[in-house]
C-alpha positions, 0 to 999 in steps of 0.5 A: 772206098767201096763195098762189095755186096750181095744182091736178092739173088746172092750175087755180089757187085761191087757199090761206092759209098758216098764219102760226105752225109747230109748236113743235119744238126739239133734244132728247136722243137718242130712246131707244125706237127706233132712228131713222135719217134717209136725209138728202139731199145739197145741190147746188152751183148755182153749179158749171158741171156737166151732168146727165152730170157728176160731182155738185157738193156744196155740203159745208157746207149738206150737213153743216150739214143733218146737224148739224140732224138730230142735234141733233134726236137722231135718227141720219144715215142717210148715202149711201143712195138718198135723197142720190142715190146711182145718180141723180146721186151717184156712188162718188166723190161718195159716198165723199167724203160717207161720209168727211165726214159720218162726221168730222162725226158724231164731232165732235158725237156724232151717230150715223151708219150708211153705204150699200154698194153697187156702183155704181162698177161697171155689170156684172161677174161675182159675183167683182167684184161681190163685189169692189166691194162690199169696197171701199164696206165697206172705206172705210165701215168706215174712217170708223168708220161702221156699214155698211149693205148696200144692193141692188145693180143689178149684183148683181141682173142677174148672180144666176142664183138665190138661191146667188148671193145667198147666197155674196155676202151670206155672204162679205161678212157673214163679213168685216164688223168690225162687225154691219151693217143690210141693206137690201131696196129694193122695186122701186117706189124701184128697177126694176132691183131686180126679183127681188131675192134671187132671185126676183121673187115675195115670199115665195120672196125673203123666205126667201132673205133670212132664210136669209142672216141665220139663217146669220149673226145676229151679223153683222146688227143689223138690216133695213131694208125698203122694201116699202110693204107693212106686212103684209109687213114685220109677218110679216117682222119676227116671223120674225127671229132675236132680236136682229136689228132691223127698221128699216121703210123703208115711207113709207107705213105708218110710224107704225103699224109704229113703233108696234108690237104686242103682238108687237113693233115697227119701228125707222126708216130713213126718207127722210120723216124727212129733212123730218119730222125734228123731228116725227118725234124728238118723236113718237118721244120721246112713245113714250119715255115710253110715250105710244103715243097721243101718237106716234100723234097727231103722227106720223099726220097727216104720213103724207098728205104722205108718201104725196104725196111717195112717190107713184109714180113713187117714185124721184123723191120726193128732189124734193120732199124737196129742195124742203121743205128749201129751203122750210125754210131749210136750203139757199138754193136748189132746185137738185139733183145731176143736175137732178133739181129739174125731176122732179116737176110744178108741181102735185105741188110745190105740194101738197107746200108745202101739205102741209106747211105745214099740217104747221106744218113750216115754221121760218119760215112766211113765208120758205116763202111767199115762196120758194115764189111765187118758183118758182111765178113761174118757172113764169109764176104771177104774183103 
């Protein structure tokens, strides 16, 4: 068994898969930590669509995909940026997902938290904005899913300052049924997020947000930070009024923030943990049992491949996340909403192969080995 694949430089070498994947099986909740997975959505490819037109989802490999996680025991972190939402998944597309998935979580006892934002809405004033808001919260809300309040472009382009994040912010808090998780996307997974909060420079826009949640810290269960900045979020985390959880977002420093310190620790809402999954649940089962070392010990090498996929520019990591599920076995095809599968290079998909099947992420390492010459063939690499 081996594969020939292409350098950054476009040279190809020569590399020999592993022929047996890591031994991961479906397990129990895990207990320690909270754990969300941002989970991917799995396109259609047999819809006659553009990249202009309305997401076409194939809704059983969607929901079949959510099912794995969950069994796994992690929770579904549903309609966040990592299905796509403002890239291809429209409000339609993702209410529709918010709907089923949420159906889905109760049949089977999956846990299962959704995105609000405001994309159904370019611009607006502060009023509508605040408005199409209410809408994604209601629908959410409906569905007997928690709610998570993500960033909003519109939001961000229409703030004069922080007293307009924190009117928004505060109404919304004051109306929602249930506590929420809010949600800071850096600007590294969303450019028009700049200067969220607020303002562009860090610590005035952290105390913006911690202002938001001191007023209101029974409506909050928790953050989530999508940072890439451990330090950031570990001083954050300290500054949160007790109760309120830090979910880390960071793909880059994940393992360290999970772990914790003597001080305290990160709960996850990770879009790696969608092709981490079953690693990740038995890392965090390790913790369970007080084990730090053995979490450290499986979690810690995943973090190369992760950085690899995160790698800037950042927003388009969803490729290669749809591209390990494919090499998985989870969809039939690499194909995504917008077309999206085309966003990242050869090169930078084949390390991703490499990656993670050095992992041993691979159910069937030879059903990965031969899917993945069949796109390198596309791409006139021959066998």
């Amino acid at each position: 068994m081996t594969i020939r694949l292409p350098d950054a430089h476009g040279a190809l070498r020569t590399y020999e898969p592993r022929t047996e994947p890591l031994p991961l099986t479906p397990g129990t909740p895990v207990t320690s930590r909270t754990v969300f997975s941002a989970a991917h959505v799995v396109a259609d490819p047999y819809a006659d669509v553009s990249p202009d037109s309305p997401a076409a989802v194939d809704w059983d490999a969607t929901l079949a995909f959510r099912r794995h996680l969950w069994s796994h025991g992690l929770g579904v972190a549903e309609a966040m940026d990592t299905a796509q939402r403002g890239m291809g998944l429209d409000w339609a597309g993702a209410a529709e997902l918010i709907r089923r998935s949420a159906a889905e979580a109760r049949a089977v006892g999956g846990r299962i938290a959704c995105g609000v934002g405001t994309d159904q809405i370019t611009g607006g004033s502060l009023a509508e904005i605040r408005a199409a808001y209410e809408e994604q919260l209601a629908v959410v809300e409906e569905s007997g899913a928690q709610a998570i309040l993500m960033a909003s472009r519109a939001l961000a382009r229409a703030a004069a300052g922080p007293e307009d994040y924190l009117d928004v912010y505060g109404r919304l808090l004051r109306q929602a049924a249930e506590p929420v998780i809010l949600h800071w996307l850096g600007p590294m997974f969303d450019p028009a997020l700049e200067g969220y909060w607020g303002s562009a420079e860090l610590d005035a826009a952290t105390d913006t947000f911690l202002e938001i949640i001191a007023a209101h810290p029974d409506k909050v269960d928790g953050v989530k930070v999508s940072l890439l900045d451990a330090r950031r979020e570990v001083a954050l985390r300290r500054r949160l009024p007790q109760g309120v959880r830090c979910y880390t977002g960071d793909d880059f420093n994940y393992p360290e923030l999970i772990a914790g310190d003597e001080r305290g620790f990160s709960h996850a809402l990770l879009g790696i943990f969608d092709p981490l999954g079953p690693l990740a649940a038995q890392a965090v089962r390790a913790l369970d049992t007080g084990d730090t070392a053995g979490f450290r010990a499986l979690l810690d090498p995943t973090v190369e491949l992760s950085r690899h996929l995160f790698q800037a520019p950042t927003r388009f990591y969803k490729t290669g996340v749809v591209l390990l599920a494919w090499l998985a076995g989870h969809q039939s095809h690499f194909t995504m909403v917008g077309g999206l599968q085309s966003a990242r290079s050869l090169p930078h998909l084949a390390r991703a192969y490499e990656l993670a099947d050095g992992l041993g992420l691979f159910p069937d390492p030879k059903l990965a080995e031969e899917r993945m010459k069949d796109l390198l063939a596309l791409y006139g690499v021959h066998r």
